[in-house]
SERO-4910 file (N, C-alpha, C, O; in steps of 0.05 Angstrom, whole numbers):
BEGIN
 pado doro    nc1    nc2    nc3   cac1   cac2   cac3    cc1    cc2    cc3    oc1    oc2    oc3
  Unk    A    236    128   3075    230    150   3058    252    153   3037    276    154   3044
  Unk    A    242    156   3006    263    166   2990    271    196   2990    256    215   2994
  Unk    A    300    198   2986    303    225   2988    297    230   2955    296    212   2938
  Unk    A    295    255   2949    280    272   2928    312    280   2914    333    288   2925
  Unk    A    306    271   2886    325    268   2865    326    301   2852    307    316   2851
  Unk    A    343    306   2848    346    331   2822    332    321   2802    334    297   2796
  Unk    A    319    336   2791    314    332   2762    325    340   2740    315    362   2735
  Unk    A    341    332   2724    360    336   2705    340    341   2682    319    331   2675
  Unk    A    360    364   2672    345    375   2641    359    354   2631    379    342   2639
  Unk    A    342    351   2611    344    339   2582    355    355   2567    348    378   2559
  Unk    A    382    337   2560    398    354   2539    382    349   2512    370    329   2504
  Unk    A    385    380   2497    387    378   2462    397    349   2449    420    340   2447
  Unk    A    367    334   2440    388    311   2423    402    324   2394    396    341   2377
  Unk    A    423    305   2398    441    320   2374    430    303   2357    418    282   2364
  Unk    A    433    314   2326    418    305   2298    446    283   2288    466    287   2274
  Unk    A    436    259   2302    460    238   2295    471    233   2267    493    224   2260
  Unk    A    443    246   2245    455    241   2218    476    253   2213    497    245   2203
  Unk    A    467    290   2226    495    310   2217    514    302   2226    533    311   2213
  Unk    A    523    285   2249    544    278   2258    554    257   2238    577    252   2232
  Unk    A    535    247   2230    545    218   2208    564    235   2185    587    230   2179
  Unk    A    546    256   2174    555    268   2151    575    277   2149    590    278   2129
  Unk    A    579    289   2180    611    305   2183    627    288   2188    650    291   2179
  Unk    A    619    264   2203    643    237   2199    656    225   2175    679    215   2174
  Unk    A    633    228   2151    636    219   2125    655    243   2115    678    237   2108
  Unk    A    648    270   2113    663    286   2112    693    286   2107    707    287   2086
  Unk    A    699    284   2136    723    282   2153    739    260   2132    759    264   2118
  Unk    A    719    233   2136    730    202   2118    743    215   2088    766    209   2080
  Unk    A    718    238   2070    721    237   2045    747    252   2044    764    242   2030
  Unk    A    752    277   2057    771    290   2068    796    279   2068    815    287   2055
  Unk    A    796    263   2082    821    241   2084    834    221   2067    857    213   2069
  Unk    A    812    215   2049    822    205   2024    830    218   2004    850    212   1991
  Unk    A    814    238   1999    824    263   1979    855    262   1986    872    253   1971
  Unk    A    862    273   2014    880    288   2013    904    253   2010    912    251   1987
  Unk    A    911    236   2025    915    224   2033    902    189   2009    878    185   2006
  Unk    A    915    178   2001    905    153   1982    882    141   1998    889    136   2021
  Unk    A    858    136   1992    838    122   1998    845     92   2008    853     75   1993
  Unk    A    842     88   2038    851     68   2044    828     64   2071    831     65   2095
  Unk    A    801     57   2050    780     46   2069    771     48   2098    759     62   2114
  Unk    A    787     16   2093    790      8   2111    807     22   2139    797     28   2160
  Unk    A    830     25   2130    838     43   2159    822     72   2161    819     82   2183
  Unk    A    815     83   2144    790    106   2150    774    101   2172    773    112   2193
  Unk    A    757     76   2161    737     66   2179    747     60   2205    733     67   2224
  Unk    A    770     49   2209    778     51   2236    784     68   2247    771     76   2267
  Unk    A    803     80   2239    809    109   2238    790    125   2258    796    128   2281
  Unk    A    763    135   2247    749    153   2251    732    139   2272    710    150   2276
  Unk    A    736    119   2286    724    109   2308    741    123   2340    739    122   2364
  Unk    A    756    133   2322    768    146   2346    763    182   2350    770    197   2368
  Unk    A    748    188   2327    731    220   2336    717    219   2356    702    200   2362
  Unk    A    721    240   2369    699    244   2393    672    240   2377    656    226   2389
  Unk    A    665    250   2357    635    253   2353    629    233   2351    605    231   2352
  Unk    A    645    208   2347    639    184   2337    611    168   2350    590    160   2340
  Unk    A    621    168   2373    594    161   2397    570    176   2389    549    165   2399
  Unk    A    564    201   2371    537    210   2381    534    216   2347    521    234   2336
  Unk    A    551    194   2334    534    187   2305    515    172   2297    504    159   2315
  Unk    A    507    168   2273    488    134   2266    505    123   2259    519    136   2243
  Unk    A    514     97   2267    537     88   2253    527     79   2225    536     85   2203
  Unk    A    505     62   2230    489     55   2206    494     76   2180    507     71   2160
  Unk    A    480     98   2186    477    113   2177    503    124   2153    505    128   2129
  Unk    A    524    128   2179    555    134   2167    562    107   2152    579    107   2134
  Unk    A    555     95   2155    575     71   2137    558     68   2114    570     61   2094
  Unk    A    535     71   2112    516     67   2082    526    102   2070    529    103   2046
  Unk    A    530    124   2082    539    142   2064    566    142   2055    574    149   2033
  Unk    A    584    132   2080    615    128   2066    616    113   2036    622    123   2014
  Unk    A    604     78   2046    605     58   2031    586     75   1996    594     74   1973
  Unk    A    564     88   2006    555     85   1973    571    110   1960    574    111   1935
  Unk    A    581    132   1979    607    155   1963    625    141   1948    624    140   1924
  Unk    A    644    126   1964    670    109   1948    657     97   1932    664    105   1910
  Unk    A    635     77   1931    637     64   1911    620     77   1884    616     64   1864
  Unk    A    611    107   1886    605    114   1866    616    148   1862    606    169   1855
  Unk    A    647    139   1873    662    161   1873    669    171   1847    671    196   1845
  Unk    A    675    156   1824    670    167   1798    659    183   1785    668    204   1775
  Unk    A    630    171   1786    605    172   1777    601    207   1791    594    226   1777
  Unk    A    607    208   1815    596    237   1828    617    261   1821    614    285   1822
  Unk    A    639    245   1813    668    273   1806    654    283   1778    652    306   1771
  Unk    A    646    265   1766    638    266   1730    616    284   1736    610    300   1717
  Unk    A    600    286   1762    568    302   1756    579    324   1766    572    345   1756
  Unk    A    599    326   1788    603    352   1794    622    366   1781    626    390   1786
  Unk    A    635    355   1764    655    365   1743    637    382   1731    647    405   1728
  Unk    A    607    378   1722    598    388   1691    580    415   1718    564    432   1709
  Unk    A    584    415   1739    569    447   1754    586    449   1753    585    459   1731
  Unk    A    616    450   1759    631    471   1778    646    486   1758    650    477   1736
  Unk    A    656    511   1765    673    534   1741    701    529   1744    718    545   1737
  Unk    A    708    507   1755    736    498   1749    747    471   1752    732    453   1759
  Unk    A    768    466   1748    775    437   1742    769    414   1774    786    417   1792
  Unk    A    752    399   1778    757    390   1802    769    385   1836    762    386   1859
  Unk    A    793    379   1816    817    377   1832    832    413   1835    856    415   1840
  Unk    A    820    431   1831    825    456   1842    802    463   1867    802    483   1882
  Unk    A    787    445   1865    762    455   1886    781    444   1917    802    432   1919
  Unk    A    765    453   1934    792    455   1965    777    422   1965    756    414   1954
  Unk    A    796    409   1982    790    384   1985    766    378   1999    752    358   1991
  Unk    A    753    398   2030    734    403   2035    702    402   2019    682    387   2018
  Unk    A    711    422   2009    687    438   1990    677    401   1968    656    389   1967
  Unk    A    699    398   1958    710    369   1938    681    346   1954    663    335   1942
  Unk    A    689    344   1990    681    331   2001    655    325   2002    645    305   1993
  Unk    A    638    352   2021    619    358   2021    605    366   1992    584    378   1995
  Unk    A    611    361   1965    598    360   1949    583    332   1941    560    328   1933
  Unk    A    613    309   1947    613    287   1945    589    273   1957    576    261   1940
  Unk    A    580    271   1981    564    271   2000    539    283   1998    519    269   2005
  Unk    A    534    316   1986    507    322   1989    496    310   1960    473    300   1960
  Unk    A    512    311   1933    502    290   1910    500    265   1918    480    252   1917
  Unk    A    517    260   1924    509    226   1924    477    225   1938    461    211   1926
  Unk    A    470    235   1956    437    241   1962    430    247   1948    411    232   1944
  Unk    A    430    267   1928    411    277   1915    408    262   1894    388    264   1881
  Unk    A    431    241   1885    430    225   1861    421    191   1871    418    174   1853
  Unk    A    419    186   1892    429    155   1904    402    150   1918    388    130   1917
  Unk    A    399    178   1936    378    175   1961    354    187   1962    350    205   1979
  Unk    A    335    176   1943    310    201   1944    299    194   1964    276    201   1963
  Unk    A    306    176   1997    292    178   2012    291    211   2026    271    220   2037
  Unk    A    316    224   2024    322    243   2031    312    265   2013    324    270   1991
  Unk    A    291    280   2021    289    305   2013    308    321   2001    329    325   2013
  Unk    A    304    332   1979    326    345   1966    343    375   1977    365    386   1972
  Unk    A    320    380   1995    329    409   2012    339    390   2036    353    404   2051
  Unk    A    338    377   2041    351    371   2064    380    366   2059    396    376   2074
  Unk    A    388    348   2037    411    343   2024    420    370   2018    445    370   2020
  Unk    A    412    390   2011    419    417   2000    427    424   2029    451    426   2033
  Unk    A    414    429   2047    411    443   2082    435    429   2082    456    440   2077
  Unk    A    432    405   2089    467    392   2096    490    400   2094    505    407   2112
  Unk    A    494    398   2060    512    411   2047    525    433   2046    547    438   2038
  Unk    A    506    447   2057    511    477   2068    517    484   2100    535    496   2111
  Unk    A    493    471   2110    513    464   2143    540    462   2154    550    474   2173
  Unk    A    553    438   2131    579    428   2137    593    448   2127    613    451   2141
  Unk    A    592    467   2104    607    484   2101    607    507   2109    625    523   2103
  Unk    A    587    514   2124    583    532   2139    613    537   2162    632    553   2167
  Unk    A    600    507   2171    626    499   2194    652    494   2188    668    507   2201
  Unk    A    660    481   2173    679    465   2155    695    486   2138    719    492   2138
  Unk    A    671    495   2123    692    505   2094    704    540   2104    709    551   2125
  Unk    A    706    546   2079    723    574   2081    694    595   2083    670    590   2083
  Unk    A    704    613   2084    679    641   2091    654    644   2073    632    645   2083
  Unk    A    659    645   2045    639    635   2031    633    603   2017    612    595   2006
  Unk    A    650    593   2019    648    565   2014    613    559   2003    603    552   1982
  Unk    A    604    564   2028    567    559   2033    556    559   2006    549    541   1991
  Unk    A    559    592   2003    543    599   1985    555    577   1949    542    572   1928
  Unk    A    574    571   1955    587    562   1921    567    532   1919    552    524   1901
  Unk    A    574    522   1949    559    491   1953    538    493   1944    531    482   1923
  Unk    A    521    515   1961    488    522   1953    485    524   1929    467    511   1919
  Unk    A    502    540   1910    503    544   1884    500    522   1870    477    517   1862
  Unk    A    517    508   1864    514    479   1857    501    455   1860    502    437   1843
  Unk    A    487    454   1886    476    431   1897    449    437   1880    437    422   1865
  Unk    A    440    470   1889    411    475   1864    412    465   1839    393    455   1827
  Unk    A    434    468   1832    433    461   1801    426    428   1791    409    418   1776
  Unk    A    447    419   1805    447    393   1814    418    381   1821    413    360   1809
  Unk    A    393    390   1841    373    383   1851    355    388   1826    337    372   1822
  Unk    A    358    406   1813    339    416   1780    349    404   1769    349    416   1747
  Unk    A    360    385   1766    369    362   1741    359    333   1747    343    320   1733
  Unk    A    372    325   1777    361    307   1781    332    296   1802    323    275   1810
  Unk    A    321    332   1806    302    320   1827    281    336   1808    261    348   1818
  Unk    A    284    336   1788    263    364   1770    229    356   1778    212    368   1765
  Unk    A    220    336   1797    186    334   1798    190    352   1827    179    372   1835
  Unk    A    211    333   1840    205    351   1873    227    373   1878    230    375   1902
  Unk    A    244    392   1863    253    408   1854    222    429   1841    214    448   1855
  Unk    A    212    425   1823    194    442   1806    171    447   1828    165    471   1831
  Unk    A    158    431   1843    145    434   1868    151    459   1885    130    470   1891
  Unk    A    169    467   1893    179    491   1911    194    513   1892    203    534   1901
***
């Protein structure tokens, strides 16, 4: 006779992207503050706890296409924000970096979702209102470059 097992709840799966995002985060975070040095990033951040319950996939196609069109995204968020860049908190800097680059890079991603993101992480992440400045900008940002599926909702 078998003896009779517990039956274990099923945990909440966690949304492995958000974990990707906040890993990228963390990465963009770290270069801001700290000279951009890739590679030890990437290793680096294999040692977060969240690391295990990311996409890695996922994190390395958003790290990899941020840096390499890290320019390109300071120049778009330069022309929303009401002050010089490099006055924005390194955070805030981050999570901008990240929800544009979607909104400019990744139309597989819904533009409210990239917006939701953006605001998630600073929910958690940033300062008390932080949220709302992200939200502020990322709209603007999504009416420029998503203006068919932007004008839709």
């Amino acid at each position: 006779m078998s003896e009779l097992q517990p039956v274990k709840k099923k945990k909440k799966l966690v949304n492995n992207r958000r974990k990707s995002r906040e890993l990228v985060m963390k990465s963009i975070y770290r270069g801001i503050i700290n000279q951009f040095d890739i590679n030890q990033i990437k290793k680096d951040i294999k040692d977060d706890p969240d690391y295990s319950k990311a996409d890695e996939v996922f994190y390395n196609h958003l790290f990899d296409g941020v840096i390499q069109n890290i320019d390109e995204l300071n120049i778009e968020i330069s022309s929303y924000i009401d002050r010089p860049i490099e006055k924005l908190s390194p955070i805030e800097h981050s999570i901008l970096c990240i929800s544009v680059y979607e909104l400019i890079y990744d139309p597989a991603i819904p533009y409210k979702v990239a917006i939701n993101e953006g605001v998630e992480l600073a929910k958690t992440f940033g300062g008390i209102e932080g949220f709302k400045y992200i939200n502020g900008v990322l709209d603007k940002v999504a009416e420029k470059r998503r203006p068919l599926e932007f004008s839709k909702h």
